[in-house]
GUKOLTI-481772 format. One record per residue (C-alpha): residue number from 0; residue in three letters; chain; x, y, z. Coordinates in Angstrom, 3 decimals, decimal comma, padded with zeros to 6 digits, m for minus. Example, Ala and Ser with C-alpha at 12.3 -4.5 7.8 and 13.67 -1.06 7.14 Angstrom:
    k    r  c         u         v         w
    0  ala  A   012,300  m004,500   007,800
    1  ser  A   013,670  m001,060   007,140
***
This chain:
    k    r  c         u         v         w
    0  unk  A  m021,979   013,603  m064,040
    1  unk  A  m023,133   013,353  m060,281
    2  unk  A  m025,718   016,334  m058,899
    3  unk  A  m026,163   017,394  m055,634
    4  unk  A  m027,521   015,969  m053,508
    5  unk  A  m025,900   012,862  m054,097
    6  unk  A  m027,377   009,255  m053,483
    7  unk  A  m027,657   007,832  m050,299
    8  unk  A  m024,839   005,283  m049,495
    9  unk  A  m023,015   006,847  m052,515
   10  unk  A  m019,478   007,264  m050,008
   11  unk  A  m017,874   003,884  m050,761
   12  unk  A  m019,667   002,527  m053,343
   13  unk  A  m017,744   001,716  m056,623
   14  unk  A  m018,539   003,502  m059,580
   15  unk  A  m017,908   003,284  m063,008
   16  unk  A  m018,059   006,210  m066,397
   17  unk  A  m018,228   005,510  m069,575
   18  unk  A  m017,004   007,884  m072,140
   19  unk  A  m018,068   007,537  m075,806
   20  unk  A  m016,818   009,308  m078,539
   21  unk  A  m016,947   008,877  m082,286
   22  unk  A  m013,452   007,478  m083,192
   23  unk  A  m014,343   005,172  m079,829
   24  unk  A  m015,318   004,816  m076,530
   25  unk  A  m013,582   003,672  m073,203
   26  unk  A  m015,073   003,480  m069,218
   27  unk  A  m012,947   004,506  m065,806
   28  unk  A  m013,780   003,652  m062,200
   29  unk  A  m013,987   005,525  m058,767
   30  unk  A  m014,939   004,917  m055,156
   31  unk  A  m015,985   008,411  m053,473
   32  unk  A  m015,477   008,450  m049,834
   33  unk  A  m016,470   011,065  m047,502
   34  unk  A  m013,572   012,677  m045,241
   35  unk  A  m013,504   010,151  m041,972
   36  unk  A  m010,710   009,153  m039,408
   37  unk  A  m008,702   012,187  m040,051
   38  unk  A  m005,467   012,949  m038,037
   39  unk  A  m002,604   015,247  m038,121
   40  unk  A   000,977   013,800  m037,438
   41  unk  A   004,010   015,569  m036,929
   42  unk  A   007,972   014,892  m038,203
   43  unk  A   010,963   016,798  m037,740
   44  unk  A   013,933   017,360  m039,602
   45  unk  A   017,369   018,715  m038,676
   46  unk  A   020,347   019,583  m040,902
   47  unk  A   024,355   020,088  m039,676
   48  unk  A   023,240   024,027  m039,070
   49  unk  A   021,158   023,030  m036,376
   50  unk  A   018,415   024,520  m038,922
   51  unk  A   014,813   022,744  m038,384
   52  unk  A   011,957   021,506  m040,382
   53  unk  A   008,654   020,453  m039,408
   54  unk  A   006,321   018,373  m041,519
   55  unk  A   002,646   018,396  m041,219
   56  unk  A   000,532   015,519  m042,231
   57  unk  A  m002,986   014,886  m043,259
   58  unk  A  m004,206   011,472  m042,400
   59  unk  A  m007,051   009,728  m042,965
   60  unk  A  m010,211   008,077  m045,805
   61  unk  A  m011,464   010,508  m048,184
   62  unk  A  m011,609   010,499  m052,163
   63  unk  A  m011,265   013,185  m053,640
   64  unk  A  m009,823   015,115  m051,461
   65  unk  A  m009,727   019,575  m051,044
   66  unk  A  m007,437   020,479  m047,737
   67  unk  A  m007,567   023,994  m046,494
   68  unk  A  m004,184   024,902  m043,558
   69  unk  A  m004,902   026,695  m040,927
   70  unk  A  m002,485   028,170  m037,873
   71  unk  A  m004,234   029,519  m034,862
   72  unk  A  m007,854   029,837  m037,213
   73  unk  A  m005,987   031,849  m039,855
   74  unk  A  m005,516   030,692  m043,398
   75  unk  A  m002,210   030,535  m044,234
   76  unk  A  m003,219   031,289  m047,760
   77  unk  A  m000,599   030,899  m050,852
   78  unk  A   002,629   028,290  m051,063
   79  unk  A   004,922   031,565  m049,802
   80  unk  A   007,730   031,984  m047,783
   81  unk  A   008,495   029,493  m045,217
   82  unk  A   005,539   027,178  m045,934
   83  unk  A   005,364   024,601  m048,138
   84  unk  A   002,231   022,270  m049,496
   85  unk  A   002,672   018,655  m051,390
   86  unk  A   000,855   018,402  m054,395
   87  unk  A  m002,276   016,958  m053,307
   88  unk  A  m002,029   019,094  m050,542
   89  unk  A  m002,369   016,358  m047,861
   90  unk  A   001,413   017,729  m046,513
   91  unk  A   002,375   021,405  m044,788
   92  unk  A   006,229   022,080  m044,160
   93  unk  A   007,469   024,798  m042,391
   94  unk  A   010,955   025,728  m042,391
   95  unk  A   013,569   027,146  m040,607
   96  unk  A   010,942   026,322  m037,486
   97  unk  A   011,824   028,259  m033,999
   98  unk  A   010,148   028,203  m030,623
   99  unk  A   008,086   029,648  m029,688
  100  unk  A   007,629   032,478  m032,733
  101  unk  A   006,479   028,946  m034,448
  102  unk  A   003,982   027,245  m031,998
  103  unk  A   000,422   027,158  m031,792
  104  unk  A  m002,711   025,249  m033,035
  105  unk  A  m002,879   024,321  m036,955
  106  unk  A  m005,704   022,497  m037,767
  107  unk  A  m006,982   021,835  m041,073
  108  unk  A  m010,063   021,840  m043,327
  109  unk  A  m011,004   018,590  m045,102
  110  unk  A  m013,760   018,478  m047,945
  111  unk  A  m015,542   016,630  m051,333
  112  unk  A  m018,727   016,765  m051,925
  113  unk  A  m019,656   013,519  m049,507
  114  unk  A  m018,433   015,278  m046,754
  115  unk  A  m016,029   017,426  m044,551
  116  unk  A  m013,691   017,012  m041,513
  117  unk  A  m010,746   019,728  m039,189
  118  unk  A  m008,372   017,770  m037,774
  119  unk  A  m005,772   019,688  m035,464
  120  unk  A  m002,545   019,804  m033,825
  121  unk  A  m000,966   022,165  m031,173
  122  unk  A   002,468   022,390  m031,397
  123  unk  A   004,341   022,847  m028,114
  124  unk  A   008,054   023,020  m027,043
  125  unk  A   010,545   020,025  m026,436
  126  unk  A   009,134   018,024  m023,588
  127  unk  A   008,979   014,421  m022,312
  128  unk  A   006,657   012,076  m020,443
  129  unk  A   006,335   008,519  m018,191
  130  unk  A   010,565   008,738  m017,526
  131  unk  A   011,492   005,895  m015,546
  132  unk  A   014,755   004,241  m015,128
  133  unk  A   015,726   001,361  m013,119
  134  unk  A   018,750  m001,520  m013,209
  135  unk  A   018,895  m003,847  m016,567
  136  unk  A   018,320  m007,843  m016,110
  137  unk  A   022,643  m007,597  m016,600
  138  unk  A   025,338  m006,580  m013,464
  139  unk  A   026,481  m003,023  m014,084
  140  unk  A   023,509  m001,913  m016,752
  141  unk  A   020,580   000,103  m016,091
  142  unk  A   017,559   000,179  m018,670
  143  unk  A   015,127   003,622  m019,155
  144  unk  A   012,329   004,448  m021,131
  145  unk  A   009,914   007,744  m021,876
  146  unk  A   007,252   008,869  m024,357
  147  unk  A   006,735   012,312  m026,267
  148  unk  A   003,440   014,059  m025,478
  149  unk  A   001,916   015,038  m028,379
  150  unk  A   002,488   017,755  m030,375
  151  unk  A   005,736   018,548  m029,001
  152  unk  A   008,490   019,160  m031,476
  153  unk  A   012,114   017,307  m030,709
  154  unk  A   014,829   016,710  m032,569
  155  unk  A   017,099   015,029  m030,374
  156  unk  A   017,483   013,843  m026,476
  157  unk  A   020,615   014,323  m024,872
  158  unk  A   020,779   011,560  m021,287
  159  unk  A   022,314   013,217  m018,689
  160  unk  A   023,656   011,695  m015,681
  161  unk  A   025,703   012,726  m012,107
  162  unk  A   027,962   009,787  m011,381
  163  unk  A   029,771   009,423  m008,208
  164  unk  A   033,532   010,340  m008,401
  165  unk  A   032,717   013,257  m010,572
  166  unk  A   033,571   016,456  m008,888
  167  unk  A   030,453   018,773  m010,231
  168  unk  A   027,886   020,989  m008,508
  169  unk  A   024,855   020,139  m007,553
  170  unk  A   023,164   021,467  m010,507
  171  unk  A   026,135   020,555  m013,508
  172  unk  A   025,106   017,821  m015,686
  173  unk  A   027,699   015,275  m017,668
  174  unk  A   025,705   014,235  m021,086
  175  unk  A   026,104   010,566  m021,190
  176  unk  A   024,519   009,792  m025,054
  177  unk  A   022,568   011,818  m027,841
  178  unk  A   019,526   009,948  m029,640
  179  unk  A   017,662   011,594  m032,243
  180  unk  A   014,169   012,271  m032,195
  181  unk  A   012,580   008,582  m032,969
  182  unk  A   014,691   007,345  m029,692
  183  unk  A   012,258   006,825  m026,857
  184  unk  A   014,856   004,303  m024,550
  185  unk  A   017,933   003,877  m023,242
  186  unk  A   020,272   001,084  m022,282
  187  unk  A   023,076   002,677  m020,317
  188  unk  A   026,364  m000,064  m019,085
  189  unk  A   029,472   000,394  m017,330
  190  unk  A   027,912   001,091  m013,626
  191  unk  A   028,801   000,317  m010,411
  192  unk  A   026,278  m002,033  m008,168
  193  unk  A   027,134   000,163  m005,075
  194  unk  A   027,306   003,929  m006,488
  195  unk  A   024,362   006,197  m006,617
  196  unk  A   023,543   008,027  m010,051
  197  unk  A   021,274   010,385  m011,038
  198  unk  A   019,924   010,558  m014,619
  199  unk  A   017,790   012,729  m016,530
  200  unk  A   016,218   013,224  m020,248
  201  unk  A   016,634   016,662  m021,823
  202  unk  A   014,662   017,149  m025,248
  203  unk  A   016,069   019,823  m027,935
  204  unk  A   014,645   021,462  m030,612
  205  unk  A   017,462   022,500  m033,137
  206  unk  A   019,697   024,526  m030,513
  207  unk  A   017,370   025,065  m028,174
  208  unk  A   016,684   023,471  m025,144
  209  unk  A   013,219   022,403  m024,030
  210  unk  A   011,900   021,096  m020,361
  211  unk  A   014,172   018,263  m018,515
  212  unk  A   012,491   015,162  m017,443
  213  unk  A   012,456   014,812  m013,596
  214  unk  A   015,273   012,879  m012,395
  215  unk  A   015,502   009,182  m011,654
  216  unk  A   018,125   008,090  m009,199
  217  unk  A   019,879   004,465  m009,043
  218  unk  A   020,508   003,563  m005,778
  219  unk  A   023,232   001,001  m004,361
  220  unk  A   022,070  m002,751  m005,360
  221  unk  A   021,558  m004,180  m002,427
  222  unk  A   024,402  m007,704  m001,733
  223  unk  A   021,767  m010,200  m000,310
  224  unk  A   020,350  m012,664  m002,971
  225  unk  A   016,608  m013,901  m003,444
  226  unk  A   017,144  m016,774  m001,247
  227  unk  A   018,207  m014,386   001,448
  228  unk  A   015,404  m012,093   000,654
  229  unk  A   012,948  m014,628   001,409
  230  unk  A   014,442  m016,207   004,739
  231  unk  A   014,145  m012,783   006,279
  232  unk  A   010,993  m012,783   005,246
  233  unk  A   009,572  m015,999   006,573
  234  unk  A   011,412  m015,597   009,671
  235  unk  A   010,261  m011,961   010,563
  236  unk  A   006,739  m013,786   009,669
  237  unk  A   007,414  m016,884   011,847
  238  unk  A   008,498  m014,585   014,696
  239  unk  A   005,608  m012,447   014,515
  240  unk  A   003,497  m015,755   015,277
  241  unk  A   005,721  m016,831   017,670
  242  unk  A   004,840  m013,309   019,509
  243  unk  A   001,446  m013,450   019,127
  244  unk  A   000,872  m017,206   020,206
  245  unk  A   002,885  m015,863   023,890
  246  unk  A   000,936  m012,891   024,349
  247  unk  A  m002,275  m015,416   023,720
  248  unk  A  m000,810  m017,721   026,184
  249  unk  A  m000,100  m015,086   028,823
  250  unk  A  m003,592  m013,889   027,974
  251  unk  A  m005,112  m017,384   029,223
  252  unk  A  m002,931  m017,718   032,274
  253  unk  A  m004,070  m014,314   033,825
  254  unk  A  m007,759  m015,383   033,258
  255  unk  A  m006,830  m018,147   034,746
  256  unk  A  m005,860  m016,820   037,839
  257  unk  A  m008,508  m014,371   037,898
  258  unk  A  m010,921  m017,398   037,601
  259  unk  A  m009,041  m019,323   040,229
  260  unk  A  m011,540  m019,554   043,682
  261  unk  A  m009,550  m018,807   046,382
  262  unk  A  m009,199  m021,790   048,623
  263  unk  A  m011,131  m020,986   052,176
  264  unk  A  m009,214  m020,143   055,608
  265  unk  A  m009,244  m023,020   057,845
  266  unk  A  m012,146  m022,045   060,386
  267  unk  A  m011,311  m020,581   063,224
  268  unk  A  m009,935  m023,202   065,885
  269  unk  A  m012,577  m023,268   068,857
  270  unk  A  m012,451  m023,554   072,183
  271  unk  A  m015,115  m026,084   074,021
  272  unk  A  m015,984  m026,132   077,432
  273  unk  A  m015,326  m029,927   079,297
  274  unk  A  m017,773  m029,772   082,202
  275  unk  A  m016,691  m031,525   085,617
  276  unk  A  m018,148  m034,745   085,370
  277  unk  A  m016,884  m038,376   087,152
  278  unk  A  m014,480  m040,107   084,445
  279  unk  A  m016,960  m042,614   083,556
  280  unk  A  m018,946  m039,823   082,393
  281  unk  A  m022,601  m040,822   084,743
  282  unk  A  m022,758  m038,451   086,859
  283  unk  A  m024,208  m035,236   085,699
  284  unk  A  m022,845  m031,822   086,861
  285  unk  A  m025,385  m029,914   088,989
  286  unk  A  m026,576  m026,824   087,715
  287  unk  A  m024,824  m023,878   087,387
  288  unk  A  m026,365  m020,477   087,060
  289  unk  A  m023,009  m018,785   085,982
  290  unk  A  m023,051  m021,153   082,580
  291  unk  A  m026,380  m021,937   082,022
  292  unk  A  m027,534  m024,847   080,545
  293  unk  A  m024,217  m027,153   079,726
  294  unk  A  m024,781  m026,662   076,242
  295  unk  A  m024,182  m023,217   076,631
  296  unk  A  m021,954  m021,667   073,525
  297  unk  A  m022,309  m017,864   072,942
  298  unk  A  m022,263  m016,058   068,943
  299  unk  A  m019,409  m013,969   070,048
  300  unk  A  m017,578  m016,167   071,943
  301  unk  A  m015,543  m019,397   070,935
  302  unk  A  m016,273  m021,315   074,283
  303  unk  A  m018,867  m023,667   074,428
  304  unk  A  m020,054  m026,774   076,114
  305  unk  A  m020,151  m029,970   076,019
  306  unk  A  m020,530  m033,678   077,731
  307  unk  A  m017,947  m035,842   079,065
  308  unk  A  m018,968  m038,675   076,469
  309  unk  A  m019,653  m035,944   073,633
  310  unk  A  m015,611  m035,213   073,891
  311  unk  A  m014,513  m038,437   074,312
  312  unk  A  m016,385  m039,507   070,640
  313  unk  A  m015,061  m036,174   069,033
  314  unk  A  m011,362  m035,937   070,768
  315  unk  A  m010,238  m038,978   072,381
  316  unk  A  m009,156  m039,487   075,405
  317  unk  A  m008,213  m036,134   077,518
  318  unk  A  m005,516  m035,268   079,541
  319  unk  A  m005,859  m036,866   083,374
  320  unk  A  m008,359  m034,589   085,340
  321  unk  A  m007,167  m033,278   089,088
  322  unk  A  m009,523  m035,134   090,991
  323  unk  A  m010,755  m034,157   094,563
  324  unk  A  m009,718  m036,898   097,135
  325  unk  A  m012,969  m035,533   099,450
  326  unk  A  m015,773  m035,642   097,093
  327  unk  A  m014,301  m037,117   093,836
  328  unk  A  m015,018  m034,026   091,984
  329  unk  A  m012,337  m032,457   090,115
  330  unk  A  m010,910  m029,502   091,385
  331  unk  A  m012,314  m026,095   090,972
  332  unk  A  m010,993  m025,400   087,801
  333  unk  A  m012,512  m026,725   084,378
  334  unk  A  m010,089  m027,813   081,690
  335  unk  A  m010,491  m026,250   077,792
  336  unk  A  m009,160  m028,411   075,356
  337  unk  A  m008,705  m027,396   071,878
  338  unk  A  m009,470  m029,364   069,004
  339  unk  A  m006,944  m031,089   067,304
  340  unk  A  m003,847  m029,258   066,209
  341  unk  A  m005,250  m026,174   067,634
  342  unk  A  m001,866  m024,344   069,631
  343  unk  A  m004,344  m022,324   072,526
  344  unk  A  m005,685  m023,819   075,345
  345  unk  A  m007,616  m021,507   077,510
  346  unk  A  m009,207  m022,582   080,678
  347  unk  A  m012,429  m021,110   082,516
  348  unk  A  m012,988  m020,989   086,540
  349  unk  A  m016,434  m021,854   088,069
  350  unk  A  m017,579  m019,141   090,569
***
């Protein structure tokens, strides 16, 4: 016999008794483990009354094995009445199981000498979780899948759906299938690639109803085909660039211009001042006092002067001079003569 406190590394270890007695003798073996990894699973059952069952499970290592059930902290004390213990009590059913008089936390108590553990489970209404729905690989099918949160108690799922053509409120449901309790997807045929449905899960327990799933709609499929899909792609793409490389371009061209010098104005045509000389050009002008020196020119004034020679390299040849038959002196009035393509020709007077 093993006393307390036991060896260390005793939880696992193989060991073997030997009994001896007079008319003989014989030996028997045993691993002890200490409680670890424990876990409580749930299972229902449902008969043709709608009546419902629900089967608690102890899982886990241990050997031996003492298990204690507890609902809400309470001990649920002797084999009575609507509960009911396997042998080695590893298993708790309770029967004729309602919501919500039936709900709660059960946990329960673990033990051997190595060890202890308290698993638990809360057991909550019919519900589902992670619905999603959405068209099969096939024309006409649909494909949708969910999970059970757990600790909630279902014995069936009825799939519910609002087709088109169906005259129905807005809140009546047609049920489309019933799968029992181990059903977690659905493969639904028969639709039409341009109607809109609406579909929903809705878990029972027994005869009661427990918490919809939120509803997944099918929309119209749509008629273009992959290859379709993608040219409307690359083109939106292609004209996006094509956008982009103009507004570039018309970017450049108004810097452009910007940048551009301005070409200068033609300077303003002026005016010189031919003084009377002979046409050979020798004989010098006497002086004036009204112009000055001949080479008179003025800031503010486009008039100035220059020699008979000085306009014949510069201009040519100029028009034929009035010339005075008494003193071979032009006449009294000075020509102007505008530079070349200049449309003004302005004259001045001597005093």
């Amino acid at each position: 016999m093993l006393g307390f406190p036991f060896p260390a590394g005793l939880s696992g270890t193989r060991v073997t008794c030997l009994g001896h007695h007079l008319a003989g003798q014989s030996n028997c073996s045993l691993t002890p483990e200490a409680p670890s990894g424990l876990s409580l699973s749930l299972q229902t059952y449902n008969d043709s009354k709608d009546t419902v069952a629900v089967e608690l499970h102890c899982q886990g290592t241990f050997n031996p094995m003492e298990i204690s059930w507890f609902r809400d902290r309470q001990p649920l004390g002797s084999p009575v009445g609507r509960y009911r213990f396997s042998p080695d009590g590893t298993r708790l059913t309770i029967w004729n199981f309602t919501a919500p008089q039936d709900l709660g936390d059960y946990d329960a108590i673990c033990s051997n000498p190595l060890g202890s553990q308290r698993p638990n489970i809360i057991l909550r209404g019919p519900s589902v979780s992670n619905w999603t729905l959405a068209r099969g690989p096939n024309p006409g099918s649909a494909h949708g899948t969910w999970t059970v949160p757990y600790g909630s108690v279902v014995t069936s799922f009825w799939i519910q759906w609002q087709s088109p053509g169906r005259h129905r409120s807005a809140g009546e449901w047609e049920t489309l299938k019933v799968l029992n309790d181990t059903s977690q997807s659905i493969t639904i045929d028969g639709l039409q690639s341009q109607a809109t449905y609406s579909v929903r899960v809705m878990p029972w327990l027994g005869s009661q109803a427990g918490e919809p799933s939120p509803t997944q709609t099918l929309w119209p499929v749509s008629h273009l085909d992959p290859g379709a899909i993608a040219g409307i792609v690359i083109g939106s793409i292609l004209g996006m660039l094509l956008l982009l490389a103009l507004l570039v371009l018309l970017v450049c061209c108004l810097r452009r211009g910007k940048n551009k010098k301005v070409p200068p104005s033609p300077a303003e045509a002026k005016q010189h001042y031919l003084s009377r000389q002979f046409p050979n050009g020798k004989q010098s002008e006497a002086a004036d006092l009204s112009w000055g020196n001949p080479r008179w020119s003025s800031s503010d004034s486009n008039i100035y002067s220059i020699t008979y020679e000085e306009h014949l390299r510069k201009h040519g040849t100029p028009a034929t001079l009035p010339i005075d038959s008494r003193d071979g002196r032009s006449s009294g009035v000075s020509s102007l003569v505008s530079q070349p393509g200049a449309k003004k020709v302005r004259s001045a007077t001597r005093v």
